[in-house]
C-alpha positions as CSV (number, residue, x, y, z in Angstrom):
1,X,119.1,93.6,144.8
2,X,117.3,92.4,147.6
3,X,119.2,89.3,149.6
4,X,117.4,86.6,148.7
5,X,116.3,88.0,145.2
6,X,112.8,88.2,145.7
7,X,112.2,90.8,142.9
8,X,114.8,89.1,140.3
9,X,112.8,86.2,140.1
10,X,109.5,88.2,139.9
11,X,107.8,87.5,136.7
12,X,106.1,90.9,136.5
13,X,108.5,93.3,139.0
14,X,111.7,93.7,136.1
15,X,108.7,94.9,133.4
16,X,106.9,97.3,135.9
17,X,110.0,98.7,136.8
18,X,111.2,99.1,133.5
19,X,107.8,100.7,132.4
20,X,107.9,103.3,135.2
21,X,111.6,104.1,134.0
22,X,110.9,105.0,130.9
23,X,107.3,106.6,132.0
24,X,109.7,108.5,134.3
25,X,112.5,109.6,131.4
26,X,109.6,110.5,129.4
27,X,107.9,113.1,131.4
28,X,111.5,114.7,132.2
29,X,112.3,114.8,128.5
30,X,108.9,116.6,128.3
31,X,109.6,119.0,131.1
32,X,112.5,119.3,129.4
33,X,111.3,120.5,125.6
34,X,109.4,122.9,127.5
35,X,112.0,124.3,129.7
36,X,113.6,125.1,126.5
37,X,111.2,126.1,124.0
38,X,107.9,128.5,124.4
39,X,104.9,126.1,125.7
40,X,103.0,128.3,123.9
41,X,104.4,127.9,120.6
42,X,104.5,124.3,121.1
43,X,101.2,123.6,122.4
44,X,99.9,126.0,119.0
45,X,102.0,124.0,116.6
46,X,100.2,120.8,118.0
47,X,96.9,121.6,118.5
48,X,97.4,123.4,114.3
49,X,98.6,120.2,113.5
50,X,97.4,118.8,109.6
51,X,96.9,115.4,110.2
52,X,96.9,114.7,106.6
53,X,100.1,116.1,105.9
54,X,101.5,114.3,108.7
55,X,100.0,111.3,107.5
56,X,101.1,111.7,104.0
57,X,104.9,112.4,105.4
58,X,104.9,109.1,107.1
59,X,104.0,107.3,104.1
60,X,106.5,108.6,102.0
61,X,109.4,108.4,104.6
62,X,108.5,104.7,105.1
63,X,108.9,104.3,101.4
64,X,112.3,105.3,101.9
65,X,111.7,108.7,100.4
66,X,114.2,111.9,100.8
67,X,111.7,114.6,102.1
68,X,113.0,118.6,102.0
69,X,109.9,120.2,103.9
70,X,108.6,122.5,101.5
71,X,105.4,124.0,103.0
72,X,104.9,125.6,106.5
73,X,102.8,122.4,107.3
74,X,105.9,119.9,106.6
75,X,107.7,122.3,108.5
76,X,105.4,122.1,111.0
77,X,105.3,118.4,111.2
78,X,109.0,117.7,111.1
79,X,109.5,120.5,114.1
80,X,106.7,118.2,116.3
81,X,108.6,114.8,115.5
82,X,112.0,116.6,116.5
83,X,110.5,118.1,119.8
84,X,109.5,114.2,120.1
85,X,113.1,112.8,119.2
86,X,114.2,115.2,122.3
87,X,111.9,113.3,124.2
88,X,111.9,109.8,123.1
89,X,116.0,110.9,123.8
90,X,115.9,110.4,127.5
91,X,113.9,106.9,127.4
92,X,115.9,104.1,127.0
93,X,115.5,101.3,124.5
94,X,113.8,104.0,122.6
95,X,113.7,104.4,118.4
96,X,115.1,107.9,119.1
97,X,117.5,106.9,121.9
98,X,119.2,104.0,118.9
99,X,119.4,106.9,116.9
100,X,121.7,109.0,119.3
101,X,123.8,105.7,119.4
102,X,124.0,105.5,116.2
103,X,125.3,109.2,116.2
104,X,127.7,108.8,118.8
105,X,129.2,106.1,116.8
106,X,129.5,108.2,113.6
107,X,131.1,110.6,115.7
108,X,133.8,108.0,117.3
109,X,134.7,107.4,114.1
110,X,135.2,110.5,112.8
111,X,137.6,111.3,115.7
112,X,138.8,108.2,115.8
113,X,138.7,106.0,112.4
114,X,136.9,103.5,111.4
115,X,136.9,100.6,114.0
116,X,139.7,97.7,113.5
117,X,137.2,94.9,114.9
118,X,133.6,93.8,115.8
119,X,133.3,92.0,118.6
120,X,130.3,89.9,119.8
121,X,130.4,88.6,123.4
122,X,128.3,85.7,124.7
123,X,129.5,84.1,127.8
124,X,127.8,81.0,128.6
125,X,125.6,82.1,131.5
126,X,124.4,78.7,132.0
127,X,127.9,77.3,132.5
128,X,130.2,79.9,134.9
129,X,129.5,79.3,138.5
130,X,129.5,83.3,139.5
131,X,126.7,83.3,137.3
132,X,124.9,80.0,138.9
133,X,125.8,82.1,142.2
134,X,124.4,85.5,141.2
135,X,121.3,83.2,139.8
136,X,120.8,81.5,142.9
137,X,119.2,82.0,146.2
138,X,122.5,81.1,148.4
139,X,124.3,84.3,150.1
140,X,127.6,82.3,150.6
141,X,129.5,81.3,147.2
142,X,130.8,77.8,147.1
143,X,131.4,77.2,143.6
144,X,130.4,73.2,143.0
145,X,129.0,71.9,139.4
146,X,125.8,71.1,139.4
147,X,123.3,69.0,136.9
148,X,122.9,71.3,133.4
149,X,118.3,71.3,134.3
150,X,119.5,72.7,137.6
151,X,121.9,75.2,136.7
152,X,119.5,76.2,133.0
153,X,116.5,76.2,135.1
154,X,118.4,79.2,138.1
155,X,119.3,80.9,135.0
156,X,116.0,81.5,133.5
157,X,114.5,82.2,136.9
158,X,116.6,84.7,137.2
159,X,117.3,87.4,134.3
160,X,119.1,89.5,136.7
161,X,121.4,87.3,137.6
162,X,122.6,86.6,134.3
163,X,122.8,90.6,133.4
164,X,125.1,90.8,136.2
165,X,127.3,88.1,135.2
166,X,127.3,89.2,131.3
167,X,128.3,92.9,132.7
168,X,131.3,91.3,135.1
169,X,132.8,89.6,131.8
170,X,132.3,92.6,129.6
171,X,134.3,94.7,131.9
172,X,137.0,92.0,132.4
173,X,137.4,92.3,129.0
174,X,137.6,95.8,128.7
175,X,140.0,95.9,131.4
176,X,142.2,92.9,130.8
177,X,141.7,92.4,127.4
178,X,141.9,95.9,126.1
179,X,143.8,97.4,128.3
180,X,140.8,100.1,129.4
181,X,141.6,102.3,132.3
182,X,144.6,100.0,133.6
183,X,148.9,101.3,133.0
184,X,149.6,98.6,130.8
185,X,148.4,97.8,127.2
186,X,145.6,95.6,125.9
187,X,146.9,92.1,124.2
188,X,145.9,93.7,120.4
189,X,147.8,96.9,121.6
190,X,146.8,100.2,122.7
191,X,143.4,100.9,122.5
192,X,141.9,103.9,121.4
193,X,138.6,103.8,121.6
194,X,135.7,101.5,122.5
195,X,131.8,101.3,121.6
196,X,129.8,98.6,123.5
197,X,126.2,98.8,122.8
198,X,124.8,96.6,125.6
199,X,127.6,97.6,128.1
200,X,126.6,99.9,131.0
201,X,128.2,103.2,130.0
202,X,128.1,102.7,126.5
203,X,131.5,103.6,124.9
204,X,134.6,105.6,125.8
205,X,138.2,106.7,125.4
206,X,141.5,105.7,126.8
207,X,142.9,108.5,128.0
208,X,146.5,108.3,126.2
209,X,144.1,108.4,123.3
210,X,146.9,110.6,120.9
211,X,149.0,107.0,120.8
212,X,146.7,105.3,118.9
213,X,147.3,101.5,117.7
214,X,144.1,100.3,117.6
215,X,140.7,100.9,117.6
216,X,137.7,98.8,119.0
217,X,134.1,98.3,118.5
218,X,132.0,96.0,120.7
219,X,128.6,94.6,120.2
C-alpha cells in the first residue's frame, strides 16, 4: 500500500508475496498437526507408508469410487491425507481450504435454508473512476474521464487496484443493498444470512437473524 504503488504494479512482488503466505500458513498448519497429535505416531505412520496402496486409493477415488478403508494400510493412508487436509486448511486458495467452504456453506443452509438467490457481481473496473484512482499513481482524487486505452491499460497495471475497488462495491452492497450490519432493512427484505466466496470475510449473519425473510448467497 505503498504511496505511489510501487509494489501493485510489480510484475513479480503480488506472486512472491502470495507464495510466502501460503509457505507461511503451511508450516503453522504443520506445527499445528503436531501440537495436536503425537509426532511420533505421525512421523511412524509416514515413514510405514505403502506406497502402493496409496497409489491404488487415488486411482480409484479419481474414478469417482466410494472407498470404506478396510485394511490397516487404507487406514493408514486416509489418516495421512486428513493430517494433510488440516494443513492444506490454513493455506489459502488451497483444494482443502474450498473444501471447508464448501462445508461452511452446507452448514449455512442447514441453519438457515436453502439460499433464495445467487448473486454474481462484476463491477466494471475499467469504467468507475475510484477504481481509475485506486489504479493510478495520483494521491489526490479528481475524478475526470479519461480515453478507454488509458483507463484499461491503469487497470491491468495494477491488479491491486482493482481488488480494492471490487471489495468497496461488494460491501456497498452488502450494506445498502442487503441491509448487513446497518438498523434498517435490505431492499429484498431482511436478510438472514450471506455467503460471498470472493468477499474478505467470507460469509456471515445478521444479527436479528430469528426474523428471517430472506436468505442470500453471493458468488
Amino acid at each position: 500500500m505503498y504511496h505511489d504503488k510501487r509494489f501493485q504494479t510489480d510484475t513479480y512482488f503480488p506472486f512472491v508475496a502470495f507464495s510466502h503466505g501460503q509457505i507461511k500458513a503451511a508450516v503453522s498448519g504443520s506445527f499445528v498437526i503436531v501440537d495436536r497429535e503425537n509426532f511420533d505416531q505421525i512421523s511412524e505412520r509416514v515413514l510405514g507408508l505403502d506406497v502402493s496402496v496409496l497409489s491404488n486409493l487415488s486411482e480409484r477415488l479419481e474414478s469417482g469410487e466410494v472407498i470404506h478403508p478396510a485394511s490397516q494400510d487404507e487406514r493408514d493412508c486416509y489418516q495421512v491425507i486428513k493430517d494433510l487436509d488440516h494443513i492444506g486448511g490454513h493455506v489459502q486458495g488451497s483444494t482443502t481450504s474450498k473444501k471447508y467452504m464448501r462445508n461452511e456453506i452446507w452448514s449455512l443452509i442447514i441453519a438457515k435454508g436453502a439460499p433464495s438467490w445467487f448473486i454474481t457481481i462484476s463491477p466494471a473496473d475499467n469504467k468507475h473512476p475510484l477504481s481509475i484512482y485506486y489504479a493510478d499513481r495520483k494521491e489526490r482524487f479528481q475524478p475526470k474521464i479519461t480515453e478507454y486505452g488509458d483507463r484499461f491499460r491503469l487497470v491491468c497495471q495494477n491488479p491491486v487496484g482493482a481488488a480494492r475497488f471490487f471489495h468497496v462495491m461488494v460491501s456497498l452492497f452488502l450494506k445498502h443493498i442487503l441491509g448487513v450490519g446497518t438498523d434498517h432493512l435490505g431492499i429484498y427484505g431482511q436478510t438472514s444470512a450471506y455467503y460471498g466466496t470472493a468477499y474478505r470475510g467470507k460469509w456471515g449473519v445478521s444479527k436479528e437473524a430469528d426474523r428471517i425473510h430472506g436468505k442470500c448467497a453471493c458468488g
